[in-house]
mmCIF file as Biopython writes it, N, C-alpha, C and O atoms, coordinates in Angstrom:
data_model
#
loop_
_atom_site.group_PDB
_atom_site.id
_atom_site.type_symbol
_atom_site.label_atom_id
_atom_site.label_alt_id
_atom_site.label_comp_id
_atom_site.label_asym_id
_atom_site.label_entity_id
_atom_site.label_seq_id
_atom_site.pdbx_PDB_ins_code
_atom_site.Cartn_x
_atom_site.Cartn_y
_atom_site.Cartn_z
_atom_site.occupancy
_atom_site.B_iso_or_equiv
_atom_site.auth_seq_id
_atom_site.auth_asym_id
_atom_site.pdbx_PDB_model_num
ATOM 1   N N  . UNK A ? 1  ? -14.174 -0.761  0.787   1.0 0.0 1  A 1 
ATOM 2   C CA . UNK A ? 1  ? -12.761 -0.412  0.697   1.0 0.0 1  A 1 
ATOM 3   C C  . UNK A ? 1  ? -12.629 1.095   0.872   1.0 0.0 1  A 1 
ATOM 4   O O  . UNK A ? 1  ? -13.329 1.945   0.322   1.0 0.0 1  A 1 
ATOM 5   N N  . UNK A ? 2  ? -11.696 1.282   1.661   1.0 0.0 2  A 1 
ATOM 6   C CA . UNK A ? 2  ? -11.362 3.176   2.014   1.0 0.0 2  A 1 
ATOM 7   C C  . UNK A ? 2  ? -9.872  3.318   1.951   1.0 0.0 2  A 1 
ATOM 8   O O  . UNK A ? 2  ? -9.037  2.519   2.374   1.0 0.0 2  A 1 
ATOM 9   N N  . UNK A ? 3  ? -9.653  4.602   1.283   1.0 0.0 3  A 1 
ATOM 10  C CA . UNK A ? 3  ? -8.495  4.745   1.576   1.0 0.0 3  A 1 
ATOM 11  C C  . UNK A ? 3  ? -8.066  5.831   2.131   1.0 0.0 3  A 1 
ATOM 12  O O  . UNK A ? 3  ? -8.769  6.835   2.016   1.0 0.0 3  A 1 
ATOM 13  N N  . UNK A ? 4  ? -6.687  5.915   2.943   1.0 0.0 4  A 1 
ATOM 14  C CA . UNK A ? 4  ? -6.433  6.513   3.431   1.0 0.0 4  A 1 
ATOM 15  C C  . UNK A ? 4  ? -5.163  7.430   3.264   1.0 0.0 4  A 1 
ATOM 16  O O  . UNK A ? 4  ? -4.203  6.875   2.730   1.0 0.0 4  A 1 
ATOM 17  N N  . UNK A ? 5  ? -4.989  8.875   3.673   1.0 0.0 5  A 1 
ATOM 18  C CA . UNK A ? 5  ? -3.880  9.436   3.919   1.0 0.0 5  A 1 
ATOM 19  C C  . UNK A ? 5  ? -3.758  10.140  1.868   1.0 0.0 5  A 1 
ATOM 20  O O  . UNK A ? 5  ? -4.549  10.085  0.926   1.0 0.0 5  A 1 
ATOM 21  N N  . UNK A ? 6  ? -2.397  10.695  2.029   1.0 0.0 6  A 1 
ATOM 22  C CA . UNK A ? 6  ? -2.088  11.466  0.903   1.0 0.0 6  A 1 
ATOM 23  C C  . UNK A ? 6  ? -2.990  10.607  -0.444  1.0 0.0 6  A 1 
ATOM 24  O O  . UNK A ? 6  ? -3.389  9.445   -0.524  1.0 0.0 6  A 1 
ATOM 25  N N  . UNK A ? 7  ? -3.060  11.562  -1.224  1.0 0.0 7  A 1 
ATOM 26  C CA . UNK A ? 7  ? -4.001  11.298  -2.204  1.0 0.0 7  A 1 
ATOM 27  C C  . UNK A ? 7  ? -5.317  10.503  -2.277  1.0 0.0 7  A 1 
ATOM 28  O O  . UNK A ? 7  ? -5.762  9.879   -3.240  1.0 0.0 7  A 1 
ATOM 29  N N  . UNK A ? 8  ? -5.817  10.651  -1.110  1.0 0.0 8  A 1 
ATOM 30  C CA . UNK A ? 8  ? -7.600  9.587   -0.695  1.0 0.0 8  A 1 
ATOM 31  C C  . UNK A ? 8  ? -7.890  9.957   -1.493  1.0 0.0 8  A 1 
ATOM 32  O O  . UNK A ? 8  ? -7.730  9.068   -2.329  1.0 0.0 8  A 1 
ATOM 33  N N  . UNK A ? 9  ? -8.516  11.288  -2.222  1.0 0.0 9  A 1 
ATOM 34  C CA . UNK A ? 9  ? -9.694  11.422  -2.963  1.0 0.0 9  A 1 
ATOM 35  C C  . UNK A ? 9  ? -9.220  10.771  -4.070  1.0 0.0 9  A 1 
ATOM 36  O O  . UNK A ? 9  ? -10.050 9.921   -4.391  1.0 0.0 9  A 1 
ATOM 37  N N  . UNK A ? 10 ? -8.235  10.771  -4.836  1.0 0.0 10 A 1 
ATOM 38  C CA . UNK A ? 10 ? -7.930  10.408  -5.936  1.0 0.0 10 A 1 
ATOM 39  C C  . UNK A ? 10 ? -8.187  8.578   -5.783  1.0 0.0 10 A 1 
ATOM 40  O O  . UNK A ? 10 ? -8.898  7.945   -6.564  1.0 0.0 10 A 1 
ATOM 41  N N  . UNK A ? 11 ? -7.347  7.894   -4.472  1.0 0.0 11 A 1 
ATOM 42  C CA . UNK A ? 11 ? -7.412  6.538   -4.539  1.0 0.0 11 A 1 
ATOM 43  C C  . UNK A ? 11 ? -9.073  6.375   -3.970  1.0 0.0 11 A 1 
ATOM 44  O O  . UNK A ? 11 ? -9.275  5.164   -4.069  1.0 0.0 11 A 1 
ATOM 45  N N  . UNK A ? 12 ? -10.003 6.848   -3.572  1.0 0.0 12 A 1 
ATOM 46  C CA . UNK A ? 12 ? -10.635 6.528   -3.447  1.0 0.0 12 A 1 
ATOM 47  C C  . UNK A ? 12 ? -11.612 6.815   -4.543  1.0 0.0 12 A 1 
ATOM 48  O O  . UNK A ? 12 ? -12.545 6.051   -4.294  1.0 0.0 12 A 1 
ATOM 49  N N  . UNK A ? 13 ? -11.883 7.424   -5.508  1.0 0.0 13 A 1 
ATOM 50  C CA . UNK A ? 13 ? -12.475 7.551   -6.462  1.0 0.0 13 A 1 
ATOM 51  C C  . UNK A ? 13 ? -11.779 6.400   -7.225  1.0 0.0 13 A 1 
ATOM 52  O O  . UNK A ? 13 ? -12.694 5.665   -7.595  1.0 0.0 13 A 1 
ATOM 53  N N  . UNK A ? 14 ? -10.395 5.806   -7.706  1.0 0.0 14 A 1 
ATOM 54  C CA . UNK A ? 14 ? -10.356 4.846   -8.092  1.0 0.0 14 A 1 
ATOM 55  C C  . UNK A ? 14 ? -10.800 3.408   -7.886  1.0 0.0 14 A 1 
ATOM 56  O O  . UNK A ? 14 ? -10.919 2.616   -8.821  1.0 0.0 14 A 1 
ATOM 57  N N  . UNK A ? 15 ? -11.147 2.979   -6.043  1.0 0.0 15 A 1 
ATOM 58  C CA . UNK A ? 15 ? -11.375 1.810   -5.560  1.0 0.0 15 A 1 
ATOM 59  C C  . UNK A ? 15 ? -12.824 2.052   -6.176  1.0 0.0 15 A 1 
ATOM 60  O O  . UNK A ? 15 ? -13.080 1.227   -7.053  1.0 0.0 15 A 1 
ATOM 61  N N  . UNK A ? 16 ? -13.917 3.054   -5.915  1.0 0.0 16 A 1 
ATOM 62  C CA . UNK A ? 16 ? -15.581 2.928   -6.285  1.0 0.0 16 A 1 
ATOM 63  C C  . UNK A ? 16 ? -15.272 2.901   -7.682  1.0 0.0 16 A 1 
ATOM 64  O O  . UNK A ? 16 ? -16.433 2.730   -8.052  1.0 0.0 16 A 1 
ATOM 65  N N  . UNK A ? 17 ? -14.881 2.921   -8.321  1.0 0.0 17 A 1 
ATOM 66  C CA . UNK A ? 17 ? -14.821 2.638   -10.040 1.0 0.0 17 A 1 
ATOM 67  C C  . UNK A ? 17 ? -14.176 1.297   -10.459 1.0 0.0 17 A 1 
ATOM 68  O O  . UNK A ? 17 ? -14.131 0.870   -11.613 1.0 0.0 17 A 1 
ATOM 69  N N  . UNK A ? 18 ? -13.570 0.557   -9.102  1.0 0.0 18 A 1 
ATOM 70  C CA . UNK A ? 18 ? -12.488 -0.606  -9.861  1.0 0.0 18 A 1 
ATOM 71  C C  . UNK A ? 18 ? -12.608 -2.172  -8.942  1.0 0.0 18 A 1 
ATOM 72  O O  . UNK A ? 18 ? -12.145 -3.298  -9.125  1.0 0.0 18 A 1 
ATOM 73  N N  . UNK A ? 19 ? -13.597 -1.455  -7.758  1.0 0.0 19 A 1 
ATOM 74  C CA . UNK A ? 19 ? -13.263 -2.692  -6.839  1.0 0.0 19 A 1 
ATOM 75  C C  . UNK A ? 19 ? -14.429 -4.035  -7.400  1.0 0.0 19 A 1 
ATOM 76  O O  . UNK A ? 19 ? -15.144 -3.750  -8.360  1.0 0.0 19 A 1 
ATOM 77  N N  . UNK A ? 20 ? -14.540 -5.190  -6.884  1.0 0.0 20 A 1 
ATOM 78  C CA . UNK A ? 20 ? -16.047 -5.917  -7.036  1.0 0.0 20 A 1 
ATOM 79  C C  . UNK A ? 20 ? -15.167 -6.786  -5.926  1.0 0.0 20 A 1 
ATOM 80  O O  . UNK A ? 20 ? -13.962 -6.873  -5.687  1.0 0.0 20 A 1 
ATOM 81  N N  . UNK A ? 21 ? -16.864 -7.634  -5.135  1.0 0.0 21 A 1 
ATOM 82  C CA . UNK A ? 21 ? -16.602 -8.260  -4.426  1.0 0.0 21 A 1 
ATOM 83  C C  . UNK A ? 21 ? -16.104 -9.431  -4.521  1.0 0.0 21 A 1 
ATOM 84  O O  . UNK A ? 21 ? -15.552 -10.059 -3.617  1.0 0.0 21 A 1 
ATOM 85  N N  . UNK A ? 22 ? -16.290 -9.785  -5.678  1.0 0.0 22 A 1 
ATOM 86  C CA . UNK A ? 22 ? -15.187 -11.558 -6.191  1.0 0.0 22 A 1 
ATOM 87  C C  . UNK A ? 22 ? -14.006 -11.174 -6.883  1.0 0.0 22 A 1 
ATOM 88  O O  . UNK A ? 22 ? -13.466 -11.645 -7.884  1.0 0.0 22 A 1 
ATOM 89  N N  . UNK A ? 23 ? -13.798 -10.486 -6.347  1.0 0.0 23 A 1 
ATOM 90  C CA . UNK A ? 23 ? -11.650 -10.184 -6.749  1.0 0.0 23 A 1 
ATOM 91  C C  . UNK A ? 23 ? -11.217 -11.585 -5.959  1.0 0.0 23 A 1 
ATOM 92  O O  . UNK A ? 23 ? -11.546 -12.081 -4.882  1.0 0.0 23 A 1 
ATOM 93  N N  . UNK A ? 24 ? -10.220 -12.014 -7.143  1.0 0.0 24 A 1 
ATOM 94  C CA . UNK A ? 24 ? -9.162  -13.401 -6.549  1.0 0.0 24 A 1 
ATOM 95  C C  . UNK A ? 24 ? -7.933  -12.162 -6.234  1.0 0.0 24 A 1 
ATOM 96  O O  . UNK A ? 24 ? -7.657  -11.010 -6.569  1.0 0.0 24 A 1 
ATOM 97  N N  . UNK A ? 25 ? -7.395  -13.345 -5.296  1.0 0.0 25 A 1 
ATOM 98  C CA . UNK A ? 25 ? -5.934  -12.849 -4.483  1.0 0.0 25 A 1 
ATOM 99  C C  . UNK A ? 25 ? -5.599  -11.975 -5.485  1.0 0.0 25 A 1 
ATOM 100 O O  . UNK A ? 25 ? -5.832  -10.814 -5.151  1.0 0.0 25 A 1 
ATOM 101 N N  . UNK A ? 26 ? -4.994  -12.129 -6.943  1.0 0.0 26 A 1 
ATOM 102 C CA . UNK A ? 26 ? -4.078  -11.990 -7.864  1.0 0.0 26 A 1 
ATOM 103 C C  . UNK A ? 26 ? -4.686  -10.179 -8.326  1.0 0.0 26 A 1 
ATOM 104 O O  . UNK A ? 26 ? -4.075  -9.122  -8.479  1.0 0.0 26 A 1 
ATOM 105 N N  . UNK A ? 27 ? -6.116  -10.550 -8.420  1.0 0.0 27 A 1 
ATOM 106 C CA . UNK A ? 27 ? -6.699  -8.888  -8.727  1.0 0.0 27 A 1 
ATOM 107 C C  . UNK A ? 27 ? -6.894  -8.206  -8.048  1.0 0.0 27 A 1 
ATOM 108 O O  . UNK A ? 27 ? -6.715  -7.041  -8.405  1.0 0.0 27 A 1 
ATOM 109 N N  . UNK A ? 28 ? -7.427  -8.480  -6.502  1.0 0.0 28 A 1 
ATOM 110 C CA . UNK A ? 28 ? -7.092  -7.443  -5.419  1.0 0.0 28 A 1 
ATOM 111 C C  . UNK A ? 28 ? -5.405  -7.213  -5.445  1.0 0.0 28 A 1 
ATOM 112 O O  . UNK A ? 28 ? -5.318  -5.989  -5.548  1.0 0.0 28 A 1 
ATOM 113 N N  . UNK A ? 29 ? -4.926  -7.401  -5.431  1.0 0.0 29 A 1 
ATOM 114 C CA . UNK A ? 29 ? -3.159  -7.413  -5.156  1.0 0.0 29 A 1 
ATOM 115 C C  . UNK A ? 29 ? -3.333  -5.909  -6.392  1.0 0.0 29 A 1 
ATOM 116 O O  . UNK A ? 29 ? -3.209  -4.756  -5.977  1.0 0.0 29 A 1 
ATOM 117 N N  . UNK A ? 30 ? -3.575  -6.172  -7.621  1.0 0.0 30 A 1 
ATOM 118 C CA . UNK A ? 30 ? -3.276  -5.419  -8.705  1.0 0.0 30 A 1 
ATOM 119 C C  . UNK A ? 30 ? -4.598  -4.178  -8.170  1.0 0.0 30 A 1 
ATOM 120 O O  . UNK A ? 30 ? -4.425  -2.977  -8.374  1.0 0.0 30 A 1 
ATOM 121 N N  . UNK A ? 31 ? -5.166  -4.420  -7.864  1.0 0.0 31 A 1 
ATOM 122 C CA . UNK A ? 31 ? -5.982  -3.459  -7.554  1.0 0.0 31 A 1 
ATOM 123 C C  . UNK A ? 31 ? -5.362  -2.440  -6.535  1.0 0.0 31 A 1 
ATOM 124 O O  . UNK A ? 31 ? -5.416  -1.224  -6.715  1.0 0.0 31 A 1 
ATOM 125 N N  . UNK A ? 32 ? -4.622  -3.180  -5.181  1.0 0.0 32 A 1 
ATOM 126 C CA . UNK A ? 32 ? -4.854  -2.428  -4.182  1.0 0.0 32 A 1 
ATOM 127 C C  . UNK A ? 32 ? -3.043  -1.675  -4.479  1.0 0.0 32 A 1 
ATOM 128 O O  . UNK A ? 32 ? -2.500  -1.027  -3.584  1.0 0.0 32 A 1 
ATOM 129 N N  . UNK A ? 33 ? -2.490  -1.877  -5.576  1.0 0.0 33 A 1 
ATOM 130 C CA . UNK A ? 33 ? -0.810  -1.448  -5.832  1.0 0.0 33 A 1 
ATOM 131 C C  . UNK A ? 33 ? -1.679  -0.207  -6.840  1.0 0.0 33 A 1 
ATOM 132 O O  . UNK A ? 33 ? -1.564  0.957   -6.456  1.0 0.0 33 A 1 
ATOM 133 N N  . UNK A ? 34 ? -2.498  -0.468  -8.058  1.0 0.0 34 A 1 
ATOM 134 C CA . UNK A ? 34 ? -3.215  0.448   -8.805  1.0 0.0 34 A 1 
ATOM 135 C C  . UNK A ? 34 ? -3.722  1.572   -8.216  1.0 0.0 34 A 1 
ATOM 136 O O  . UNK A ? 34 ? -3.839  2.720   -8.646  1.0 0.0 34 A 1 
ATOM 137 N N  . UNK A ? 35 ? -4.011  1.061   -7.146  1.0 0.0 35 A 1 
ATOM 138 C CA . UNK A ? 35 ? -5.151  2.398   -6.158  1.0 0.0 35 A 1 
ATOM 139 C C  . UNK A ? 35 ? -4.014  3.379   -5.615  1.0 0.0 35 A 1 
ATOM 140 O O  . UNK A ? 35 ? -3.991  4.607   -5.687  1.0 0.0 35 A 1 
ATOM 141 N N  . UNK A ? 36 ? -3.074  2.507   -5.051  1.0 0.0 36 A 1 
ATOM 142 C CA . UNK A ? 36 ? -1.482  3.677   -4.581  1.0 0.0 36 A 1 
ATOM 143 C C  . UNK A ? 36 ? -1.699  4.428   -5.363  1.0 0.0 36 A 1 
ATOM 144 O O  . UNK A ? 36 ? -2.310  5.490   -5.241  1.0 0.0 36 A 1 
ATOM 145 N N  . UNK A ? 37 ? -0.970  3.732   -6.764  1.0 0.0 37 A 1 
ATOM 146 C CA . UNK A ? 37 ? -0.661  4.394   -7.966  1.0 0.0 37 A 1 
ATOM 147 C C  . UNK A ? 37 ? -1.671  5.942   -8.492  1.0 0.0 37 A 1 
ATOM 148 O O  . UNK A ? 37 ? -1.330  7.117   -8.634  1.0 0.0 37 A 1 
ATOM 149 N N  . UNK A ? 38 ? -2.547  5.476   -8.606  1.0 0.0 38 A 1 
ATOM 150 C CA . UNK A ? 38 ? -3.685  6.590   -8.555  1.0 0.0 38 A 1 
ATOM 151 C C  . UNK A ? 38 ? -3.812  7.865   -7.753  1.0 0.0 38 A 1 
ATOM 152 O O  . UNK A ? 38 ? -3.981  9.011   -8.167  1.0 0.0 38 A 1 
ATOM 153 N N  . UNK A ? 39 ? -3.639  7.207   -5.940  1.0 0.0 39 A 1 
ATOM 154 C CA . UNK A ? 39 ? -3.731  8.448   -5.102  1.0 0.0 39 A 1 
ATOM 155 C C  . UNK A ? 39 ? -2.516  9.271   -5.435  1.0 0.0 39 A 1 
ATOM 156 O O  . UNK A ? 39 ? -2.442  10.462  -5.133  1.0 0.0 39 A 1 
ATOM 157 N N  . UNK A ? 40 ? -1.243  8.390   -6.277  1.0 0.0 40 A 1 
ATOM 158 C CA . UNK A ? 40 ? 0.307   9.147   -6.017  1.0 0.0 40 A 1 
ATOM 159 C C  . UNK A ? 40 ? -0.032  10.061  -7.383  1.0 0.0 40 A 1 
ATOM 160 O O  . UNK A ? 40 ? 0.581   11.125  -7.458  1.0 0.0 40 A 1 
ATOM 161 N N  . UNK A ? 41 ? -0.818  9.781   -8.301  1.0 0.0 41 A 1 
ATOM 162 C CA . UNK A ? 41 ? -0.703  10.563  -9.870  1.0 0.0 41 A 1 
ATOM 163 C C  . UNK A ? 41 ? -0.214  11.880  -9.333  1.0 0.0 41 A 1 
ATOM 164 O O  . UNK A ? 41 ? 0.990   12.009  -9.557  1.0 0.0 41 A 1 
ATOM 165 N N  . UNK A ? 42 ? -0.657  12.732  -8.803  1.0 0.0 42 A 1 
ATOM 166 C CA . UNK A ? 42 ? -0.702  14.323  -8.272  1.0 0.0 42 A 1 
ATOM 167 C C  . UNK A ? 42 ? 0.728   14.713  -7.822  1.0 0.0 42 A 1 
ATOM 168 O O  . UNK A ? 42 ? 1.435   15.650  -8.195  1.0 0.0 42 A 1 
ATOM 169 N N  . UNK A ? 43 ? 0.957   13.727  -6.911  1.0 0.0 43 A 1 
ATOM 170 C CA . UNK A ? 43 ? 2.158   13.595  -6.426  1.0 0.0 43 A 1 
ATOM 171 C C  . UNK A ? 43 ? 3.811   14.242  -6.713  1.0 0.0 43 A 1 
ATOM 172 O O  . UNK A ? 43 ? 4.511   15.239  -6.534  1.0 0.0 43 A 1 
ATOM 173 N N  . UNK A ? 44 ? 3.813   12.661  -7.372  1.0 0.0 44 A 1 
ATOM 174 C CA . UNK A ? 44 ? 4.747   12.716  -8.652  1.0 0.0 44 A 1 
ATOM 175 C C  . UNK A ? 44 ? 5.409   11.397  -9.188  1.0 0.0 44 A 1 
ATOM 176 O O  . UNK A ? 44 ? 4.682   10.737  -9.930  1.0 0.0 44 A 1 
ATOM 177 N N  . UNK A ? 45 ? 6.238   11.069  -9.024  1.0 0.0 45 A 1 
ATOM 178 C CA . UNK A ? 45 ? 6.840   9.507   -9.432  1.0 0.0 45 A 1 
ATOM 179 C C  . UNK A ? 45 ? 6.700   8.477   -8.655  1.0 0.0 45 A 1 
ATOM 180 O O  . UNK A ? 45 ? 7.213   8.546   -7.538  1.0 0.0 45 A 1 
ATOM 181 N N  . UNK A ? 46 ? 6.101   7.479   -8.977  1.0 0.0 46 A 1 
ATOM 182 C CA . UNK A ? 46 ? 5.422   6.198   -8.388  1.0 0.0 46 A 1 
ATOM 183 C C  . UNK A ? 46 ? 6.105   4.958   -8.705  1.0 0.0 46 A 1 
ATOM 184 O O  . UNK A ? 46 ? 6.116   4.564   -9.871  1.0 0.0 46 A 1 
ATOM 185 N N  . UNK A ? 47 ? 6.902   4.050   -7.419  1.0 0.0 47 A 1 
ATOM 186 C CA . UNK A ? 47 ? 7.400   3.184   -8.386  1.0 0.0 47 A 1 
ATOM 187 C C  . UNK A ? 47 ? 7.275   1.826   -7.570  1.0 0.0 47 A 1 
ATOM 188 O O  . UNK A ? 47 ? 7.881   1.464   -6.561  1.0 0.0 47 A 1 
ATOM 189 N N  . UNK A ? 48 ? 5.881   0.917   -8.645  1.0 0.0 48 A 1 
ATOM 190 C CA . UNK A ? 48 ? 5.398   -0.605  -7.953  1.0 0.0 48 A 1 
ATOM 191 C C  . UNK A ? 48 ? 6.287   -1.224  -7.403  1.0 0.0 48 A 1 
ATOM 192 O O  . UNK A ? 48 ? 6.000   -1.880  -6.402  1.0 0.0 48 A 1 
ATOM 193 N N  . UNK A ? 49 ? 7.948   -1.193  -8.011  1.0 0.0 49 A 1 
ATOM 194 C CA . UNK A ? 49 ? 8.660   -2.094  -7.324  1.0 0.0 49 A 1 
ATOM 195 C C  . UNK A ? 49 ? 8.993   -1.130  -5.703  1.0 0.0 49 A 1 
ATOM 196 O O  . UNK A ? 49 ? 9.857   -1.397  -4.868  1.0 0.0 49 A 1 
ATOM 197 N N  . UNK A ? 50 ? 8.565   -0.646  -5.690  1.0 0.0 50 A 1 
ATOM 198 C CA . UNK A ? 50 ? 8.830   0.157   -3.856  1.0 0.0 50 A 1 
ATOM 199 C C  . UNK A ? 50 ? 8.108   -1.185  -2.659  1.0 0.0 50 A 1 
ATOM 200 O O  . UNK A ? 50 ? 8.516   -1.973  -1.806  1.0 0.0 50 A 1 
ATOM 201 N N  . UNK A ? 51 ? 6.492   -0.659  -3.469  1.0 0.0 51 A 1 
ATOM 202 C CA . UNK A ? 51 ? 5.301   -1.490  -2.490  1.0 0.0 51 A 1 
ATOM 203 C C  . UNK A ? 51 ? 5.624   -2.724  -2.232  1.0 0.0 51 A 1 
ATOM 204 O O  . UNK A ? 51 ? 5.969   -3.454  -3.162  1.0 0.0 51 A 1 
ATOM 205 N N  . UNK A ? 52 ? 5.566   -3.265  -0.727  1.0 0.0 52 A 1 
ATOM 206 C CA . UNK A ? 52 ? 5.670   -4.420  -0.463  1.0 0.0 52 A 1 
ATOM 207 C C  . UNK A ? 52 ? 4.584   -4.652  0.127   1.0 0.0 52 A 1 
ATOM 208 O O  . UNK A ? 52 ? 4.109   -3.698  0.744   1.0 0.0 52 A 1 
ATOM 209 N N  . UNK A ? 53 ? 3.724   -6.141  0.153   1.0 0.0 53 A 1 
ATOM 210 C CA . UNK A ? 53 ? 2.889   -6.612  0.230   1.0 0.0 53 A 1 
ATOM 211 C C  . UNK A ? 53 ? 2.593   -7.328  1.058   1.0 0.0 53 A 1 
ATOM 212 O O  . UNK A ? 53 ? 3.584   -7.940  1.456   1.0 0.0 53 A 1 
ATOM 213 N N  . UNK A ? 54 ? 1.022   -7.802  1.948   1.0 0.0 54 A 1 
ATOM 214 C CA . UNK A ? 54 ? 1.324   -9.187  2.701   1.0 0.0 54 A 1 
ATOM 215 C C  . UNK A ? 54 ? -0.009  -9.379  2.492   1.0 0.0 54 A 1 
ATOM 216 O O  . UNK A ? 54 ? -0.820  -8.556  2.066   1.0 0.0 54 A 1 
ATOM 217 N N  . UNK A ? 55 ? -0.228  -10.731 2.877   1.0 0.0 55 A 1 
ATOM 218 C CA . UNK A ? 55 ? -1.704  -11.419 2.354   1.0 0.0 55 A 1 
ATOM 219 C C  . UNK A ? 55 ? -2.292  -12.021 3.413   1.0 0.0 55 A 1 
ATOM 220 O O  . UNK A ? 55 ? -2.057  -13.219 3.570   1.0 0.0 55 A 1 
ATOM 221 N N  . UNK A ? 56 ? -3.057  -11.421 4.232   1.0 0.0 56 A 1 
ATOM 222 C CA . UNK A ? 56 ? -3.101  -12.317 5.565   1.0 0.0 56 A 1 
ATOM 223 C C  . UNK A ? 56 ? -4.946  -12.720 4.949   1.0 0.0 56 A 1 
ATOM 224 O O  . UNK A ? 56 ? -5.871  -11.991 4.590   1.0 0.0 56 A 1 
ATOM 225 N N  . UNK A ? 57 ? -4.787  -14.269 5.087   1.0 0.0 57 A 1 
ATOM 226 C CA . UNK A ? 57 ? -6.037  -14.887 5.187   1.0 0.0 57 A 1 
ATOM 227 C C  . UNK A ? 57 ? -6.465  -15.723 5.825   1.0 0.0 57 A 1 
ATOM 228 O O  . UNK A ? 57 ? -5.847  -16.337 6.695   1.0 0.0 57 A 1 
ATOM 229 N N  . UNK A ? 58 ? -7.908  -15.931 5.407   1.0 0.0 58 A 1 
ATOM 230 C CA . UNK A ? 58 ? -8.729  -16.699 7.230   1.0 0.0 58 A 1 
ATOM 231 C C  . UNK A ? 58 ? -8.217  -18.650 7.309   1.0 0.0 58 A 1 
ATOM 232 O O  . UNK A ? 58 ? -8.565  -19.342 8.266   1.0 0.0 58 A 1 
#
């Protein structure tokens, strides 16, 4: 997992501390809205109901 753009170092120091490879749908989802959340700390105001989501699977 990599992330990209404003705040990487921050979201990416959160994904190597939070990710594992048997995440269900429900905890990647919370993971990958958490990791925003993280790169935005520096930022300033972060708000989950913004992020919209999509789930594309095999």
């Amino acid at each position: 997992a990599k992330a990209l753009g404003r705040g990487e170092k921050e979201a990416d120091q959160y994904l190597e501390k939070n990710y594992r490879d048997d995440l269900n749908e429900n905890e990647a989802r919370k993971l990958a809205v958490s990791t925003i959340e993280a790169g935005e700390k520096k930022i300033g105001k972060f708000d989950k109901k913004a992020v919209e989501m999509i789930v594309i699977k095999k």
